[in-house]
N, C-alpha and C positions, 0 to 999 in steps of 0.2 A: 582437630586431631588431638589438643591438650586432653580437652575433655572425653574423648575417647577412653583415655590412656587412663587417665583419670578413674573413670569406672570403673576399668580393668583392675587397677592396685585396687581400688574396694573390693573388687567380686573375690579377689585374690585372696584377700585378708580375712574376709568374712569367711571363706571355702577353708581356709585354714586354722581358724577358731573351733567352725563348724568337726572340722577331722580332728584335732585335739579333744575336743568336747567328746565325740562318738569315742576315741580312740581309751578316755578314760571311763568311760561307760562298758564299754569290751572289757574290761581290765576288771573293774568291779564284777561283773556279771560273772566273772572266769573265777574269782576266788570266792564268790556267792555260788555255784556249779561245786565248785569242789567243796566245800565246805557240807552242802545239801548231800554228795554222793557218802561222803563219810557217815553223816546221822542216818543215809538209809543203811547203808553197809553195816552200821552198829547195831538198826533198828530191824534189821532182818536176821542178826545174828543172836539178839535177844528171844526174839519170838522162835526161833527154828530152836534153840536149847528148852524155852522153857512149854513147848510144843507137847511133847510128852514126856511125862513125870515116870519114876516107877510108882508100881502099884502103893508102895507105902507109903509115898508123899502124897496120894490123892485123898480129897478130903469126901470123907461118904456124905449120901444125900443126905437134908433135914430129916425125910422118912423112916430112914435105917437107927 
């Protein structure tokens, strides 16, 4: 029965390591998500401005 018991507090302790471990992994992931959502939010607001220029910022072809 010691030995039983015994396993148990390991399985316990381990299972508990284990959910700290994930739980800090979650945690990272989450402010690596937002961080990612921002540079595309920046990265789409770049491209949609410089999308289309007026006609006098555009640079004529070599040919012209």
């Amino acid at each position: 029965m010691d030995e039983n018991l015994i396993d148990l507090q390991i399985q316990l302790t381990e299972q508990s390591r284990q959910l700290e471990d994930l739980s800090q992994e979650v945690i990272r992931l989450s402010k690596l998500v937002t961080k990612l959502e921002k540079q595309y939010t920046a990265l789409q607001d770049s491209i949609s401005e410089n999308l289309v220029k007026p006609l006098s910022e555009e640079t004529r072809p070599p040919h012209y």
